[in-house]
N, C-alpha and C positions, 0 to 999 in steps of 0.2 A: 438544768440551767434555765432561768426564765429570760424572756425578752428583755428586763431591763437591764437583767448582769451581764448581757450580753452584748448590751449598747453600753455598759460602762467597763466593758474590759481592754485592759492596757491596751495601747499602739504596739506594734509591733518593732521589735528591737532594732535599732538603726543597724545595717552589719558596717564591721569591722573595714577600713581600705583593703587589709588584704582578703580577706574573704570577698569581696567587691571586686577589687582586680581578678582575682581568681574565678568567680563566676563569670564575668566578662570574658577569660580564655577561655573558658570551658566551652562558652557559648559561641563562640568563633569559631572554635574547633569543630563544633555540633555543626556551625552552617556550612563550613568545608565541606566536610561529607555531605551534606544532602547538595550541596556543586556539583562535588563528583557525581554522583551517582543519577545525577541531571545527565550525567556526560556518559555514565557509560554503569555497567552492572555490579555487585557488589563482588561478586568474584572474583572480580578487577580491582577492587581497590586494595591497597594495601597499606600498611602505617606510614611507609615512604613519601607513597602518594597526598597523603591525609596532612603531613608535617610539611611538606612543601605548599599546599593549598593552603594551609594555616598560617604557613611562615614562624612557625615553633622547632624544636630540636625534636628526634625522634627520643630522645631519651624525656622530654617534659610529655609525651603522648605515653610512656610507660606509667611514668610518675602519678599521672593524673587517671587511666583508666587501665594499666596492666597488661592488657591484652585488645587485641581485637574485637575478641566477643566481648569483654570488658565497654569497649568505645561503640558496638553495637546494641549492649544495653542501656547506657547511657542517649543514647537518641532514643531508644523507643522510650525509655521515663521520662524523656521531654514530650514525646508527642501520647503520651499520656497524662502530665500536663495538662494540656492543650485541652485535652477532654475535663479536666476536673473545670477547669480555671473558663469553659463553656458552661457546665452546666452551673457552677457560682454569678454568670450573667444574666444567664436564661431565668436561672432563678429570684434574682432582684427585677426584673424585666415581667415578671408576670407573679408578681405577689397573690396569695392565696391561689393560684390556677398550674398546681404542681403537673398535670398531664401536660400543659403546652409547653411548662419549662423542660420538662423531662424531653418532649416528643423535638422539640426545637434545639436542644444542647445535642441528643442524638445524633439527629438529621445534622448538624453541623458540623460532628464528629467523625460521620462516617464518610462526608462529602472530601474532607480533608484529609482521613487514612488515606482515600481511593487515588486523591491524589499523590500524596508522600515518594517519593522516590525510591523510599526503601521499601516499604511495602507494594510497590509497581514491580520493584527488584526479586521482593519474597514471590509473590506471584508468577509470574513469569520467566522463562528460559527453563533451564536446569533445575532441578533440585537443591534447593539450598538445606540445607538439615542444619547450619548452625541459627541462621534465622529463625526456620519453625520451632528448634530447640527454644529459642528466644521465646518466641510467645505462646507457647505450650508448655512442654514436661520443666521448663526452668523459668518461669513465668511468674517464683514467685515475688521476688523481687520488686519486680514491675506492678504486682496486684499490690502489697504492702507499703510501696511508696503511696501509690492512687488510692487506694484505702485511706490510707493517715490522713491526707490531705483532704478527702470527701468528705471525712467525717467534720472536719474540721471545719468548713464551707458547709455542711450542714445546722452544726450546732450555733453556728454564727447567725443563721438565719431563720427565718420567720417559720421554719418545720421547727416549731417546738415538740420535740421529741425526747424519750429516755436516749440515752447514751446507748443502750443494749438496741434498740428499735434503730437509731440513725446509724449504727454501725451493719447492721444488718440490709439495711438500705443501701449504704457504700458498700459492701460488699456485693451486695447482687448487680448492682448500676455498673461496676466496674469490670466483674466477671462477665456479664453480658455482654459490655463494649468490647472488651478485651476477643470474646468469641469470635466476633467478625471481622477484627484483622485479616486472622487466616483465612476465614471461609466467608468472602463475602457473602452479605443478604442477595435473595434472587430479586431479581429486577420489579419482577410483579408483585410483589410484596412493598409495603411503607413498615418498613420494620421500625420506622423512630415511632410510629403513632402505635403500631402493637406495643412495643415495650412499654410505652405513656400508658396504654390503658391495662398494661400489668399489672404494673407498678403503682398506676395511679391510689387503686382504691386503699393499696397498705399506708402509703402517702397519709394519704385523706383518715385513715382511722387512727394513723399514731398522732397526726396533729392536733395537738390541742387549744393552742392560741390562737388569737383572732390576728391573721396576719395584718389589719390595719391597723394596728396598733405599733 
């Protein structure tokens, strides 16, 4: 897709009220929990808990995510998210200079897991195994939302790229970010400026456009 079909492709679909409404509960619900878990450990929380912070029926907390681990993966594809919907900044914010976009969305990323509730929660105390199940051995959910969406935020932007190349890109951006959830980077380390000068140079050799334009 070149730069111009890309400035001339549709708006994006106005959604529906109730899809509107409905993301709006979701997102209420999502900031519930990250209250609670302000307040206290995820081993504590419970749906009861979760449907009273929200002020929702425990039966609309089934409907909508199933389960527990169901409403635990649902916050972490928000705050994966968070990471797409950074590096689509970073990367309008520094046209043609893919290492500080990359090295800048990173660093922003991982300032923001460190702080998260849930992953302060995944970290410390006890052992949680449904969490790390979360973003490991069942992780892939989470990779395939973040995928879809990077690609997408790629091809949109000024990394004129093959579809095979920008996919391959959202793949490794994502799987990387995704690594340090669990196992934070060591202190002495700038892991957002290592990954930039990884990643940079494959960057710099799929692009073929002149991003000023």
């Amino acid at each position: 897709m070149t730069m111009a079909e890309r400035s001339a492709a549709p708006a994006a679909v106005r959604p529906t009220y109730h899809s509107a409404a409905r993301d709006l509960l979701r997102q209420s619900i999502l900031d519930s929990v990250r209250d609670l878990l302000k307040e206290r450990d995820w081993s504590k929380v419970s749906l009861s808990d979760v449907s009273k912070q929200a002020g929702v029926s425990r039966q609309t907390l089934y409907n909508e995510y199933g389960s527990r681990s169901g409403l635990a993966q649902a916050y972490a594809i928000r705050l994966a998210d968070r990471f797409v919907d950074q590096i689509d900044k970073a990367i309008w914010a520094n046209i043609g200079d893919i290492r500080t976009a990359l090295s800048e969305a990173v660093s922003a990323f991982l300032q923001e897991s460190a702080a998260d509730p849930l992953v302060q929660s995944l970290l410390t105390g006890e052992v949680k195994p449904d969490l790390l199940r979360l973003v490991t051995i069942d992780s892939a959910p989470i990779i395939t939302h973040a995928v879809g969406r990077l690609v997408v935020v790629f091809q949109r932007s000024w990394v004129d790229a093959s579809d095979d190349d920008v996919r391959i890109l959202a793949r490794s951006v994502v799987r990387l970010g995704l690594s340090y959830v669990s196992i934070p980077p060591e202190s002495e380390y700038n892991v957002a400026a290592d990954l930039a000068q990884l990643l940079g140079p494959f960057v710099e050799s799929i692009t073929t456009a002149d991003p000023s334009r």
